[in-house]
N, C-alpha and C positions, 0 to 999 in steps of 0.2 A: 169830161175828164173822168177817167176812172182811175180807182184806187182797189187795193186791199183794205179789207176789214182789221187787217192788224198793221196795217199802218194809222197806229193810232198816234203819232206827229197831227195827222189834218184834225182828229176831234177836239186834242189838244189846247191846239191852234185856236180852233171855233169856239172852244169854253174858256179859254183866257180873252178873245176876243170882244164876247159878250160882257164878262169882268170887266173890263176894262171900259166899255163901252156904259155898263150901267153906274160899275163904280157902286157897291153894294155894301162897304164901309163905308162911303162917302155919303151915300144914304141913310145911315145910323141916325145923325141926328135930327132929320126931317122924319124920319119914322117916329123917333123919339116924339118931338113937338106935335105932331098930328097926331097921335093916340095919348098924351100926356090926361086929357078927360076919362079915356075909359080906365074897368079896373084890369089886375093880371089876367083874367079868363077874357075879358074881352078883346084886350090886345093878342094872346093867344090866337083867337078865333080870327082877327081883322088880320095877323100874318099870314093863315095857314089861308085862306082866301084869296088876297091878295096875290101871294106866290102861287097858289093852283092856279090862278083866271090869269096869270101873264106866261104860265107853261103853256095853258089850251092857245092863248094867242098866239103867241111864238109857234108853237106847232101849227097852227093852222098856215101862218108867214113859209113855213118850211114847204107845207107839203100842198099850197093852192097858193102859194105870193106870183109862182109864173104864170100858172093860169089868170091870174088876176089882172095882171100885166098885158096878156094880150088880148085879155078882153077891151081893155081902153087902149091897144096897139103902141105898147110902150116897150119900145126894145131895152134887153138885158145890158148892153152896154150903156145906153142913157142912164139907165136906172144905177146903173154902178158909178155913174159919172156924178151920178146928184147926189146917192148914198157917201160918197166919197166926199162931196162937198161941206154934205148934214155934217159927219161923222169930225171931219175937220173944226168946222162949226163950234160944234159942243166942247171937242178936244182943246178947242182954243181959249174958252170961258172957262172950261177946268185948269189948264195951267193960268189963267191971271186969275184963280181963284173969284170967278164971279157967278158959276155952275152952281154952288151949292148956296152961296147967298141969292141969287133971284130965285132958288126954289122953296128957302125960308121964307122971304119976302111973302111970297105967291101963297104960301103953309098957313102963315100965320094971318092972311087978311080972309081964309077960309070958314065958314061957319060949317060946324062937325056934328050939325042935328043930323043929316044922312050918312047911311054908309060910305065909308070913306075905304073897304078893300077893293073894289074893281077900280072905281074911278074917285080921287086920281093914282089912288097907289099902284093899283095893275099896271094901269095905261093913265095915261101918258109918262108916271114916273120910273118904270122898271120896263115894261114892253113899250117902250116909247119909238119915237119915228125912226132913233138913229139903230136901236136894237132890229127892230121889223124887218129896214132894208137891209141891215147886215145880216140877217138869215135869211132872206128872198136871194140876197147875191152867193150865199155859201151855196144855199141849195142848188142855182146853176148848174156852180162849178162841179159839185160834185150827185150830182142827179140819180145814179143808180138805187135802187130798194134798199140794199144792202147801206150802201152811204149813207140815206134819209133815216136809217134806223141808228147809225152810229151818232148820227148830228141828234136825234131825237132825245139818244141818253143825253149828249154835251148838253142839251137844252134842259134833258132833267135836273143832273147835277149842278146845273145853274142857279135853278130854282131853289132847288137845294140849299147851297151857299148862302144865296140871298135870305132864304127862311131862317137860316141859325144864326146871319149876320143881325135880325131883325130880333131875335128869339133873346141874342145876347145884348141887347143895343145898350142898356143902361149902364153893363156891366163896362163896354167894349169906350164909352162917353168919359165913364168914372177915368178908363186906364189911359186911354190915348190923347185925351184932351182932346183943345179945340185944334192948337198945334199940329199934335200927330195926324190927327184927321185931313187935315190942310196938306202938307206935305204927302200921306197916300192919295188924294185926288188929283195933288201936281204930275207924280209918276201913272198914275193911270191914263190923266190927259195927254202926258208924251208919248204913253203905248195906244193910246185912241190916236192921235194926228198920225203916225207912221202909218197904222191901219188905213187911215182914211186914205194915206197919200198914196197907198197902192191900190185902194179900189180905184181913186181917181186914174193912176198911171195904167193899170190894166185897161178901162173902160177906152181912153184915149186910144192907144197901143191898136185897142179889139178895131174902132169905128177907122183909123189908117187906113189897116191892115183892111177890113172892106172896101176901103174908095181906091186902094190901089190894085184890086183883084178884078 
């Protein structure tokens, strides 16, 4: 599928997708709890980390997630079909609000003598399974040099987001409460399940539309 470079609707698209799929207020508070030991400069440092090592992921997911795929002979439709599935998954534990308490849970039985910016803040909490395959399946769709360089920003400005969400987290805890919090992870979980349910309905659609060709 090709596009214009200023149909910028698709990068859009792709950076509220990733939002929504990370949930990078909803993250606030497990940011919060996991760095509560160190001082200001060290949490400084454990964000700016953290968010660089899940952009290089994410990029790499962009620009070798197909290659990667046919090296273990796993077609793009499958892959969208289980992306789809992940993606719903997660969406589904964010609306019954149970997304951010087992990753409290998971937070708090952690011991924080190692560094804690790649793993788990990178990956598995910010570039996690459900982020990865939704930038393997964007890239697909829209494959051209030009596209991969627009999705590349979406991925920066992701990071971005995520870095000033984490940068303000104490302040962002103080104003929103536990509440407010709760409620943005329920709307992000409703725009992750529709997401999901088109990757799935796409993937279906794609694997038909093969068996009846």
């Amino acid at each position: 599928m090709h596009i214009s470079i200023f149909d910028f609707s698709i990068y859009i698209k792709f950076f509220i997708s990733l939002c929504a799929l990370v949930n990078p207020i909803g993250m606030i508070p497990i940011f919060t709890t996991m760095t509560t030991h160190q001082t200001k400069l060290e949490r400084k440092k454990t964000n700016l980390i953290a968010n660089f090592s899940a952009f290089l992921i994410l990029l790499i997911s962009l620009f070798l997630g197909d290659s990667i795929l046919s090296v273990f002979g796993i077609s793009i439709n499958s892959f969208r079909i289980a992306g789809g599935l992940l993606i719903m998954g997660i969406a589904f534990s964010m609306i019954n609000g149970k997304f951010t308490k087992n990753k409290q849970v998971k937070s708090d039985k952690e011991k924080f003598k190692e560094n804690i910016s790649v793993v788990p803040l990178a990956m598995p909490l910010i570039a996690g399974p459900g982020a990865i395959s939704s930038t393997i399946v964007w890239s697909t769709y829209y494959s051209t040099w030009i596209n991969l360089v627009g999705c590349t920003i979406s991925i920066f400005l992701f990071s971005l987001v995520c870095w000033l969400c984490f940068q303000a987290a104490p302040c962002v805890v103080e104003i929103l409460g536990k509440t407010g919090i709760n409620i943005i992870t329920r709307v992000m979980g409703l725009l992750l399940m529709s997401l999901g349910i088109e990757f799935f309905s796409v993937g279906i659609k794609s694997i038909f539309n093969e068996l009846l060709h």
